[in-house]
OpenMM code with the backbone's topology and positions (N, CA, C; nanometers):
from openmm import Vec3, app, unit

residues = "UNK UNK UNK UNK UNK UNK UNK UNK UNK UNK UNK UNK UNK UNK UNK UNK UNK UNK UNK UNK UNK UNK UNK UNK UNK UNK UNK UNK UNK UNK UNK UNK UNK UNK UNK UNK UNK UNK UNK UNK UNK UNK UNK UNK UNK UNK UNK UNK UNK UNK UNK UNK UNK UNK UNK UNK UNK UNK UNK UNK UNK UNK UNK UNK UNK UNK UNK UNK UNK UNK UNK UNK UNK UNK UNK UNK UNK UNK UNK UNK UNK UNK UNK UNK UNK UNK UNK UNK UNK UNK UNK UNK UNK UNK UNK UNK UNK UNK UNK UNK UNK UNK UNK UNK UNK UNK UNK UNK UNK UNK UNK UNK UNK UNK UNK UNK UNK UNK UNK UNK UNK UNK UNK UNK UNK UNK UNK UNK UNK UNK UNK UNK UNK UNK UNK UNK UNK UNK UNK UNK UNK UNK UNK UNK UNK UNK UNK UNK UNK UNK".split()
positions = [
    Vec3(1.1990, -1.6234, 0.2218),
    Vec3(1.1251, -1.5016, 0.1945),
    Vec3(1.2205, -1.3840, 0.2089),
    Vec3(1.1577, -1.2659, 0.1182),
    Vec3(1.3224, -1.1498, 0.1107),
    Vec3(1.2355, -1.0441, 0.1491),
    Vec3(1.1116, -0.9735, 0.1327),
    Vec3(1.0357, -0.8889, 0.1883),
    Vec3(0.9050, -0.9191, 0.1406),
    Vec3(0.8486, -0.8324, 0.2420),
    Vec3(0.6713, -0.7906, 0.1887),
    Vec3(0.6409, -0.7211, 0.1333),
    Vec3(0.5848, -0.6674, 0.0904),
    Vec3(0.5456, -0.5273, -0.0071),
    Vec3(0.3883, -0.5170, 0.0709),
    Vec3(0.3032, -0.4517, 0.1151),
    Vec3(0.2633, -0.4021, 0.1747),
    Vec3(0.1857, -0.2586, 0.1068),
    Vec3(0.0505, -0.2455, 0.0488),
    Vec3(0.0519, -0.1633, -0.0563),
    Vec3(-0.1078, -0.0947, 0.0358),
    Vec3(-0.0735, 0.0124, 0.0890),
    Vec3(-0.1899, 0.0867, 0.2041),
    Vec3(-0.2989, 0.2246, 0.1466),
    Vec3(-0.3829, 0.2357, 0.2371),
    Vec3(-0.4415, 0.3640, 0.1417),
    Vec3(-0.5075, 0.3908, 0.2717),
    Vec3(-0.5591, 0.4912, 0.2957),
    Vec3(-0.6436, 0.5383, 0.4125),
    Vec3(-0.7215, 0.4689, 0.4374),
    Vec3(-0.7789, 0.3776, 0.4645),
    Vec3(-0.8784, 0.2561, 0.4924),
    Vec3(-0.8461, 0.1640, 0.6506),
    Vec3(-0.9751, 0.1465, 0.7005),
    Vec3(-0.9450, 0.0113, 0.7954),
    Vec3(-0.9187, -0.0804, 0.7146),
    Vec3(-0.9442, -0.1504, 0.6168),
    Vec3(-0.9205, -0.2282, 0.5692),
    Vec3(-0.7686, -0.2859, 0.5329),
    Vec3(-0.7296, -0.1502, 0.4781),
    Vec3(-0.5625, -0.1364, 0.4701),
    Vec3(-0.5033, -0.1585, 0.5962),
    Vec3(-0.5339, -0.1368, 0.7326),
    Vec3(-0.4416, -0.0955, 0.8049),
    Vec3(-0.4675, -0.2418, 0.8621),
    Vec3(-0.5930, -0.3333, 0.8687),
    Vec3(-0.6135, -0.4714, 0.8844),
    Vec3(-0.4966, -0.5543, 0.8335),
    Vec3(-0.4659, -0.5080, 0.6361),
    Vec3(-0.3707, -0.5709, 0.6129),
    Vec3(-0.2512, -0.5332, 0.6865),
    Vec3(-0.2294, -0.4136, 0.6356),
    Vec3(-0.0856, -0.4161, 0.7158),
    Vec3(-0.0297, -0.4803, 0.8743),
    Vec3(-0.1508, -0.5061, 0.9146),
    Vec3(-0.1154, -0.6075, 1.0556),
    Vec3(-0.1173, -0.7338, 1.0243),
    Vec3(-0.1963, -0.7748, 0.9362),
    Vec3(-0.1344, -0.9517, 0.8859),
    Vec3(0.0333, -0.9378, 0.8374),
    Vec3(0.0610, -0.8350, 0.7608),
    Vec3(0.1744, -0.8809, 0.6990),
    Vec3(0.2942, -0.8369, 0.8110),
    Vec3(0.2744, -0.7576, 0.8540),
    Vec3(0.3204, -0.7573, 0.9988),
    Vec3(0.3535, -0.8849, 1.0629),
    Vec3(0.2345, -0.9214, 1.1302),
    Vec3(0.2151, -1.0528, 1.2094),
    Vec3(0.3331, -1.1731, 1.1234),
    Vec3(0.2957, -1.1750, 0.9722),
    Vec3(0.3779, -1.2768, 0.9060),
    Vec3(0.5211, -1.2540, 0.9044),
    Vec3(0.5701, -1.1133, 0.8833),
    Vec3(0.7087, -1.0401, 0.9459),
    Vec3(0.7923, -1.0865, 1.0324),
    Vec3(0.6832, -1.0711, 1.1116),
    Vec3(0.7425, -1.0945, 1.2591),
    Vec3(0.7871, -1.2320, 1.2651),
    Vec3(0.7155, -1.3310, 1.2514),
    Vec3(0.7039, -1.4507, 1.2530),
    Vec3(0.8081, -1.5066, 1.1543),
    Vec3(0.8614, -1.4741, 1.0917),
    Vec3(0.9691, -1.4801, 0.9400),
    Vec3(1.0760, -1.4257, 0.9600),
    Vec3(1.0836, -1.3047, 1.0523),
    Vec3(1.1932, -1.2388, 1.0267),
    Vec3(1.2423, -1.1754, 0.8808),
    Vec3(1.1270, -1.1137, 0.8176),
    Vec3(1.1615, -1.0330, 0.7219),
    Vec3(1.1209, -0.8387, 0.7229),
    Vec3(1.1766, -0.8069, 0.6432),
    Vec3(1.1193, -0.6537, 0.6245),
    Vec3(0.9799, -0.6270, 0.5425),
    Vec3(0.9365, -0.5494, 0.5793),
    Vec3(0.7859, -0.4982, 0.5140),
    Vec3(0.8151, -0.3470, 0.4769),
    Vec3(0.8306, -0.3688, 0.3307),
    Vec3(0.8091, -0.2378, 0.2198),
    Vec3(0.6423, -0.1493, 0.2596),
    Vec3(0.6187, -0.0447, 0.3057),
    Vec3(0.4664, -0.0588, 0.2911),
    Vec3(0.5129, 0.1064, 0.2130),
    Vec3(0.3825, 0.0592, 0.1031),
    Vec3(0.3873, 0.1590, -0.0241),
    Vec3(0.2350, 0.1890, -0.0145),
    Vec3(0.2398, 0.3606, -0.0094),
    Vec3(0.1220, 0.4216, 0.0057),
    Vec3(0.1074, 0.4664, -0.1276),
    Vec3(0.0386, 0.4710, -0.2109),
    Vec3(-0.0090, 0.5111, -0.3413),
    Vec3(-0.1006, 0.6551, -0.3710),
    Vec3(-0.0741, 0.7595, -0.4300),
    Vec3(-0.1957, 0.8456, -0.4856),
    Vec3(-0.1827, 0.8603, -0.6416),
    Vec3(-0.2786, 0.8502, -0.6572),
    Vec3(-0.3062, 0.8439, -0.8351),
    Vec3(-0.3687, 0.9531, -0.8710),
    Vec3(-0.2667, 1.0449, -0.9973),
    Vec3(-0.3024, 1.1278, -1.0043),
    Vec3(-0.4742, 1.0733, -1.0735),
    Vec3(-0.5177, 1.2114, -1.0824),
    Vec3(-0.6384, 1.2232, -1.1070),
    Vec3(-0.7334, 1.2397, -0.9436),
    Vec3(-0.7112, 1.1354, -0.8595),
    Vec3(-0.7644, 1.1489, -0.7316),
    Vec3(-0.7132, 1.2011, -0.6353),
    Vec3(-0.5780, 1.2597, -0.6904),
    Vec3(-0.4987, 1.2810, -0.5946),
    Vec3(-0.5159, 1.3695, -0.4794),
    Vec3(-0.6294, 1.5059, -0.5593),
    Vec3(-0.6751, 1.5601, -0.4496),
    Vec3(-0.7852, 1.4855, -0.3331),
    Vec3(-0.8038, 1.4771, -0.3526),
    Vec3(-0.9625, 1.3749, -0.2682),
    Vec3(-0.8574, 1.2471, -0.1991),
    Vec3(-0.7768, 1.1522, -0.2814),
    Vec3(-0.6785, 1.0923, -0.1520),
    Vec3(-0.5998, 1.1439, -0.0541),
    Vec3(-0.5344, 1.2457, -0.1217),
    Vec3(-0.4195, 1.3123, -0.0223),
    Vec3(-0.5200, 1.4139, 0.1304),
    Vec3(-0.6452, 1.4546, 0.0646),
    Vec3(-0.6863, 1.4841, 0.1853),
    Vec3(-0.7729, 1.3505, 0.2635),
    Vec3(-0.7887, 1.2739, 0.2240),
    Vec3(-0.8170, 1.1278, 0.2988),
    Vec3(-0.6770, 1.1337, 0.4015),
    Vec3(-0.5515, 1.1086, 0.3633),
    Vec3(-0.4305, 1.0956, 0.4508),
    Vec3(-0.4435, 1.2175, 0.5387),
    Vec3(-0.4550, 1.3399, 0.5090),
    Vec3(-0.4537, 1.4436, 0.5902),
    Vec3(-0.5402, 1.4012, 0.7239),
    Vec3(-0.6629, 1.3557, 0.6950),
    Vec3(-0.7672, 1.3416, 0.8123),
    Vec3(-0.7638, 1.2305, 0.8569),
    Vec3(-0.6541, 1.1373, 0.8333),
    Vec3(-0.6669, 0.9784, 0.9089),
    Vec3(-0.6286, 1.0419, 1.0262),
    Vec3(-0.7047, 0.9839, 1.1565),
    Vec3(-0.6779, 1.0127, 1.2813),
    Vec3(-0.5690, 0.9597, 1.3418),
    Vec3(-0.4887, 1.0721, 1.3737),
    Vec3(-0.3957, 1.0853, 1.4627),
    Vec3(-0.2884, 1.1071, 1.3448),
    Vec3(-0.2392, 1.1235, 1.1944),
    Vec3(-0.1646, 1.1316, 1.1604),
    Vec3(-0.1672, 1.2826, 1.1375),
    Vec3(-0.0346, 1.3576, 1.1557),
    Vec3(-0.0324, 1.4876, 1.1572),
    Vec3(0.0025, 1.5318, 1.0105),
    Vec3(-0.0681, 1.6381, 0.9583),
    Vec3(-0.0188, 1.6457, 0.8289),
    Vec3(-0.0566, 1.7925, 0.7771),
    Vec3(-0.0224, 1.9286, 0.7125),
    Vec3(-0.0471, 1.9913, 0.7132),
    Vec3(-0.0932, 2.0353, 0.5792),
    Vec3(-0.1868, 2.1269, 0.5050),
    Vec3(-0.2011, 2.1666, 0.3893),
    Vec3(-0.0624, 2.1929, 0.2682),
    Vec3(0.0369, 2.2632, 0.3864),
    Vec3(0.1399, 2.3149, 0.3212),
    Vec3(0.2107, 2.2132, 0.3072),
    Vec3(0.2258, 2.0824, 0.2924),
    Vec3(0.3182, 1.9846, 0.3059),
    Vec3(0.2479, 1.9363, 0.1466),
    Vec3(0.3615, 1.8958, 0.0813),
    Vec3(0.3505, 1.8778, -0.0718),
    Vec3(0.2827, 1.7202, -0.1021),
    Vec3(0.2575, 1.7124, -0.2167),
    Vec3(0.1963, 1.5933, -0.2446),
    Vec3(0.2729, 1.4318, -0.1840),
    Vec3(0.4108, 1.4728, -0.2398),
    Vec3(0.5108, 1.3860, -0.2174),
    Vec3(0.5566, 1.3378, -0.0401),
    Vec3(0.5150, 1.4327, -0.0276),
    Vec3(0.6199, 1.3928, 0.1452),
    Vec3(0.4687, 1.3924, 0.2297),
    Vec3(0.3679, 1.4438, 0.1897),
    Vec3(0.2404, 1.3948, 0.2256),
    Vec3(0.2206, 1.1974, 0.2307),
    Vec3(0.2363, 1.1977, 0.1348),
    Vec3(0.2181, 1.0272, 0.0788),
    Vec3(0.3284, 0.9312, 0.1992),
    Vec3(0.4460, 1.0060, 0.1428),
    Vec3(0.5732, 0.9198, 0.2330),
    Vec3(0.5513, 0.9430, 0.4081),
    Vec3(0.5415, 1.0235, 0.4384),
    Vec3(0.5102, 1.0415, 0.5898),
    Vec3(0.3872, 0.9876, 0.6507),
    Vec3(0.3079, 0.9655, 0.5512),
    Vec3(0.1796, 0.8420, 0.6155),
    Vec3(0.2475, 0.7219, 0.5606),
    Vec3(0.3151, 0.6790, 0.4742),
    Vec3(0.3461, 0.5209, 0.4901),
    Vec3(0.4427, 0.5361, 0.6118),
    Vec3(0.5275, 0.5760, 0.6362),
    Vec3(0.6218, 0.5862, 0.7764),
    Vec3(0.5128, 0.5805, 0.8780),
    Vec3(0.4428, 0.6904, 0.8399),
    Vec3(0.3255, 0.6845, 1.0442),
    Vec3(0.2491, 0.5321, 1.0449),
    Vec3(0.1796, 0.4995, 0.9155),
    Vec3(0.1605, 0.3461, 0.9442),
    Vec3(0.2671, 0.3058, 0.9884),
    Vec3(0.3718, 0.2694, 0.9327),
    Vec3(0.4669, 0.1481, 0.9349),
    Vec3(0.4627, 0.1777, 1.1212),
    Vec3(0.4903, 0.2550, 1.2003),
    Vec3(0.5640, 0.3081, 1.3196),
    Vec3(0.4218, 0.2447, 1.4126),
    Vec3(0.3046, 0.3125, 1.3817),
    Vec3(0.2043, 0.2475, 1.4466),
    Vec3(0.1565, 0.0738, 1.4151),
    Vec3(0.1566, 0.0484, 1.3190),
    Vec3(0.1043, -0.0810, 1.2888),
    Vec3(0.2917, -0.2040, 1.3153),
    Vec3(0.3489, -0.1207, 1.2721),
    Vec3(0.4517, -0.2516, 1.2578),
    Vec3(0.5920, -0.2226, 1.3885),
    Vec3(0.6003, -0.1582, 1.4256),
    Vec3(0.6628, -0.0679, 1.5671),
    Vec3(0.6104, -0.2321, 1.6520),
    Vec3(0.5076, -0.2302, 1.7057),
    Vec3(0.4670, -0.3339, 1.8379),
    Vec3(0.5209, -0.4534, 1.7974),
    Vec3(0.5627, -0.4646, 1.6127),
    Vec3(0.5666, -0.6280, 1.6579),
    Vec3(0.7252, -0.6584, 1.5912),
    Vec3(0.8229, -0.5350, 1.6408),
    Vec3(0.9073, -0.5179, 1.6049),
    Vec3(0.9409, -0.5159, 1.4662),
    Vec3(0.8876, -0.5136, 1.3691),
    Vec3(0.9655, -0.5372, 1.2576),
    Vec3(1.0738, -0.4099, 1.1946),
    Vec3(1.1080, -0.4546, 1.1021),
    Vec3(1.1440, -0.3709, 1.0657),
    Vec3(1.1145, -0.3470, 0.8897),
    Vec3(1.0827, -0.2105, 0.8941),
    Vec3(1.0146, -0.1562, 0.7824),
    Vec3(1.0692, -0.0656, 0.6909),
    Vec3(1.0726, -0.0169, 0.5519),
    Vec3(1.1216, 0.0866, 0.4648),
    Vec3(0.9768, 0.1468, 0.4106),
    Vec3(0.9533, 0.2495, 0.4599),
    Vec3(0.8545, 0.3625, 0.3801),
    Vec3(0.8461, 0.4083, 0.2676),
    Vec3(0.7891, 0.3705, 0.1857),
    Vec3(0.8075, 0.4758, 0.0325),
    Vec3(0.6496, 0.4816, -0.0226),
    Vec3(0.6240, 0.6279, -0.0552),
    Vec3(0.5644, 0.6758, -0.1085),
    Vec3(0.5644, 0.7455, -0.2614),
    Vec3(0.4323, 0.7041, -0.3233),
    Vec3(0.4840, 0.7246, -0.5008),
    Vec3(0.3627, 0.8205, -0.5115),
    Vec3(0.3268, 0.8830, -0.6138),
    Vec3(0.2453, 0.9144, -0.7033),
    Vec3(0.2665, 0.8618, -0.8655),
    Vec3(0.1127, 0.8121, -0.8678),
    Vec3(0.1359, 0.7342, -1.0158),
    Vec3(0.0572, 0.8248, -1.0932),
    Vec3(0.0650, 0.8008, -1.2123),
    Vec3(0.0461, 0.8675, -1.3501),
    Vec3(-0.0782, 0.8272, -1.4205),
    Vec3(-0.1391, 0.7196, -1.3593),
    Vec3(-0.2115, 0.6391, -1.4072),
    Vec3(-0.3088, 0.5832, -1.3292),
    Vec3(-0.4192, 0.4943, -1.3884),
    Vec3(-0.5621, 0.5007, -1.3026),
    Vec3(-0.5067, 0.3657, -1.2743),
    Vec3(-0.4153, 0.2503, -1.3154),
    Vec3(-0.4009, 0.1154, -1.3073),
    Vec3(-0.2674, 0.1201, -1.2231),
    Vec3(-0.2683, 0.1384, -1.1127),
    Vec3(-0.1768, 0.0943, -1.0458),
    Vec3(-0.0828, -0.0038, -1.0160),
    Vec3(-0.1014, -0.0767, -1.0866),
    Vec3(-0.0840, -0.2578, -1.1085),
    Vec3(0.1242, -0.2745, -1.1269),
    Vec3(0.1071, -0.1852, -1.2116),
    Vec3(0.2462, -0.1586, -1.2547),
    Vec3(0.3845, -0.1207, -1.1829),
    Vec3(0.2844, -0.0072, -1.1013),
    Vec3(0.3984, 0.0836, -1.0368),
    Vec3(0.4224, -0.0253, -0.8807),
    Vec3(0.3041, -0.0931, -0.8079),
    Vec3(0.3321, -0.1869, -0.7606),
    Vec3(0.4279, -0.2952, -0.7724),
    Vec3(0.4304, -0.3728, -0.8810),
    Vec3(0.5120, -0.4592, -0.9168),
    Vec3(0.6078, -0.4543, -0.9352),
    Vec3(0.6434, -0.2463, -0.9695),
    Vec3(0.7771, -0.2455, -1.0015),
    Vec3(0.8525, -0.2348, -0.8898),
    Vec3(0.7690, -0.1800, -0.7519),
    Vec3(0.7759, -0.1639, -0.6378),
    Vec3(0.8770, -0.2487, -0.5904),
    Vec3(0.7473, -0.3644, -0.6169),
    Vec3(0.8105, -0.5143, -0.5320),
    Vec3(0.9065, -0.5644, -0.5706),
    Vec3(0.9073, -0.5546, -0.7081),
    Vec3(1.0708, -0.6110, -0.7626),
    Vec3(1.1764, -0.4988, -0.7296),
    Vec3(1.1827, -0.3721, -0.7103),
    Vec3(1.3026, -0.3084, -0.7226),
    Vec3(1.3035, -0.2982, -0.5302),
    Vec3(1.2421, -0.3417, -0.5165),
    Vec3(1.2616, -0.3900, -0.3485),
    Vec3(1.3041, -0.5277, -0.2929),
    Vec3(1.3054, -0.6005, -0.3948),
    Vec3(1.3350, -0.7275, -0.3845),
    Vec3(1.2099, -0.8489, -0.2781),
    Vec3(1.1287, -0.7726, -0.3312),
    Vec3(1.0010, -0.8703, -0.2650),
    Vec3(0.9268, -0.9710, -0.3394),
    Vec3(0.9098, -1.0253, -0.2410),
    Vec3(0.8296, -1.1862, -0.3026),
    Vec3(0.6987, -1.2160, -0.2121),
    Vec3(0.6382, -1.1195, -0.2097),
    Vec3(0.5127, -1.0927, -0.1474),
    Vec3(0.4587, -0.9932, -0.1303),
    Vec3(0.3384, -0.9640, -0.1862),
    Vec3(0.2550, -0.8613, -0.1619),
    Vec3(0.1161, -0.8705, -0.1210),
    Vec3(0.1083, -0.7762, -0.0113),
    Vec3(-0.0040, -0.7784, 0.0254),
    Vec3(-0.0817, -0.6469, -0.0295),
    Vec3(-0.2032, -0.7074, -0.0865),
    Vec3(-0.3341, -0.5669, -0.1227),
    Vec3(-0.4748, -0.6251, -0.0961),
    Vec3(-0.5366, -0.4835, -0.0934),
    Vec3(-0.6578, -0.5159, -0.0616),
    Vec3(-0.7650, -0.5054, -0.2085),
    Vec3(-0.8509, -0.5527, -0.2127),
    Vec3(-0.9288, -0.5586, -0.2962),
    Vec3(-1.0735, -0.4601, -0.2987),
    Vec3(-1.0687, -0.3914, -0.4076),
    Vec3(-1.1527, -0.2226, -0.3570),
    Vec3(-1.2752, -0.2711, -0.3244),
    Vec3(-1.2816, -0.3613, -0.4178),
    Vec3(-1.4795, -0.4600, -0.4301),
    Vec3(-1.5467, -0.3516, -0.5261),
    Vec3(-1.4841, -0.3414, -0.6520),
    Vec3(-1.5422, -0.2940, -0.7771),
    Vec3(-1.6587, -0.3666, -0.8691),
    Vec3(-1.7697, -0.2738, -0.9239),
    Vec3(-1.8213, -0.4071, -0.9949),
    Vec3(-1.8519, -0.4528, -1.0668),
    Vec3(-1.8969, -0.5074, -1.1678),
    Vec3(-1.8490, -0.6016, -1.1987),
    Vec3(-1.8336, -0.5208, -1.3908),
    Vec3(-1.9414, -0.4055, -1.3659),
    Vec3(-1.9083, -0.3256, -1.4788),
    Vec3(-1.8198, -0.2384, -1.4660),
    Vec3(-1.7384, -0.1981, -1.3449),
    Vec3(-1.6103, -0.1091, -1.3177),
    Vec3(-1.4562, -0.2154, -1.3865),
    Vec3(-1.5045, -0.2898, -1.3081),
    Vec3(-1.3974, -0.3880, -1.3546),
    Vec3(-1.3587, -0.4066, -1.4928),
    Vec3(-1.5050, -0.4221, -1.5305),
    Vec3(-1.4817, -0.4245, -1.7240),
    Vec3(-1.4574, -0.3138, -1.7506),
    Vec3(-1.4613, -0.1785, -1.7542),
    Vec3(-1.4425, -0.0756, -1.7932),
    Vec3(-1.2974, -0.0560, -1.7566),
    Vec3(-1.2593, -0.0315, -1.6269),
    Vec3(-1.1423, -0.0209, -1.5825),
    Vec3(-1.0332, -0.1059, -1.5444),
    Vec3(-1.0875, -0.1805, -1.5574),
    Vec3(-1.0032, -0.3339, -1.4913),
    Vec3(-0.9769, -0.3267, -1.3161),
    Vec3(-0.9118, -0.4213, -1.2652),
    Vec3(-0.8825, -0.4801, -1.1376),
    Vec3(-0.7270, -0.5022, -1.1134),
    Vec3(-0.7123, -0.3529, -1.0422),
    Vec3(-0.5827, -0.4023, -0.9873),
    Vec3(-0.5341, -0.4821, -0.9388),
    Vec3(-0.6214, -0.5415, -0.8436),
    Vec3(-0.5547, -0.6458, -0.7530),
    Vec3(-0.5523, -0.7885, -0.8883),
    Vec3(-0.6284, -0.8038, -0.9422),
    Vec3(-0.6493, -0.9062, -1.0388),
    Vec3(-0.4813, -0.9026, -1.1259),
    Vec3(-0.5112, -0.7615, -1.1761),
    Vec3(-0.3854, -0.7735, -1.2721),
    Vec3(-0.2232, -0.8042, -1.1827),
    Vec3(-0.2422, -0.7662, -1.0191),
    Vec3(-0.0936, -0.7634, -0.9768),
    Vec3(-0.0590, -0.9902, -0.9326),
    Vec3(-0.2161, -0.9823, -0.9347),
    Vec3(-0.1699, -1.1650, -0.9344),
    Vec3(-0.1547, -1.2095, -1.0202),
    Vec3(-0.2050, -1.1886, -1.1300),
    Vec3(-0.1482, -1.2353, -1.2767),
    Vec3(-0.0302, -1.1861, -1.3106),
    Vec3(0.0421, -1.1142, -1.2924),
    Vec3(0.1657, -1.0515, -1.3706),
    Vec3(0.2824, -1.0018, -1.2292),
    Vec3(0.2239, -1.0459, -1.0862),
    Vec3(0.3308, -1.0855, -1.0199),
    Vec3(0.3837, -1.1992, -1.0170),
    Vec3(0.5633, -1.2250, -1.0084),
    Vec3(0.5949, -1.3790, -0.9823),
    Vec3(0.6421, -1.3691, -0.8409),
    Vec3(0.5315, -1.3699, -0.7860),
    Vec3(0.5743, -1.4539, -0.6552),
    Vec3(0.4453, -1.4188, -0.5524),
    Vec3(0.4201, -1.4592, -0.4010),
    Vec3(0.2868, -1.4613, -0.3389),
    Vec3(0.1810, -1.3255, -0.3757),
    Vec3(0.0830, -1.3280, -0.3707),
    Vec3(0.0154, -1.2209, -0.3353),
    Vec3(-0.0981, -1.2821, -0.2407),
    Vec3(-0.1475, -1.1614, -0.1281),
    Vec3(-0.2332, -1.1968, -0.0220),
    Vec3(-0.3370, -1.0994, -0.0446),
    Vec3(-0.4464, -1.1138, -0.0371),
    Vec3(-0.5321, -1.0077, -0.0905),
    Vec3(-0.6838, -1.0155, 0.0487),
    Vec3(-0.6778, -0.8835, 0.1055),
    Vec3(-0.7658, -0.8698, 0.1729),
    Vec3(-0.8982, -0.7816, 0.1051),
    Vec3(-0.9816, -0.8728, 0.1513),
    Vec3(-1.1417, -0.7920, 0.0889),
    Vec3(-1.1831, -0.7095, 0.1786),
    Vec3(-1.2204, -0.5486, 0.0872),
    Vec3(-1.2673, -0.4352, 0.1586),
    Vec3(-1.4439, -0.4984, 0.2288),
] * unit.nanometer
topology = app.Topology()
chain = topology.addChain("A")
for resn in residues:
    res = topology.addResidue(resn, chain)
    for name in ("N", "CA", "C"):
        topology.addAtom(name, app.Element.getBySymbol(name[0]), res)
């Protein structure tokens, strides 16, 4: 195994994953990529989700970009800190409502062969309309994906 990819959003759910892939880290001795995502279009309504996750400090005046990256770092430090691993932070803004892409490109230009995401629990007419990220990153990733349900 060469890394995790690790793909978070303001959620318990997210931060659940990020302690499995952690836990598997640890246990492996590999690094965990964790990639925080905002998509434009939501970007306002996510980025103030990150602002108000408790205990992460974050200010209005702090830009979209270093908003995003400084909560994947405060996860990585709280969630992956206890079980020593060691972690690389990066934060993106995507262009697009299908995230699927910028993930994958993630994981490959990180050299990972595992990703962990969570699954929003869209339904079943969102899905048809918009499709399923997590769907599309197991089909068109080559290599594990672990998928936790919101």
């Amino acid at each position: 195994m060469n890394r995790i990819l690790a793909v978070v959003k303001p959620t318990d759910t997210d931060v659940e994953l990020l302690e499995e892939a952690g836990a598997v880290a640890a246990g492996t001795g590999v690094e965990v990529v964790v990639l925080a995502l905002v998509s434009e279009g939501s970007e306002d309504a996510s980025v103030d989700s990150i602002r108000q996750w408790d205990g992460f400090d974050a200010t209005k005046t702090d830009e979209t970009a270093e908003t995003v990256n400084r909560f994947a770092e405060y996860l990585g430090s709280q969630i992956l800190d206890p079980f020593g691993v060691e972690y690389l932070a990066v934060g993106e803004r995507i262009e697009t409502t299908r995230p699927s892409s910028k993930i994958i490109d993630v994981a490959e230009n990180h050299d990972c062969d595992h990703v962990y995401v969570s699954n929003r629990g869209r339904s079943p007419t969102g899905k048809a309309l918009f499709g399923d990220t997590t769907q599309s990153v197991i089909l068109n990733f080559d290599g594990f994906v672990t998928v936790r349900t919101a």
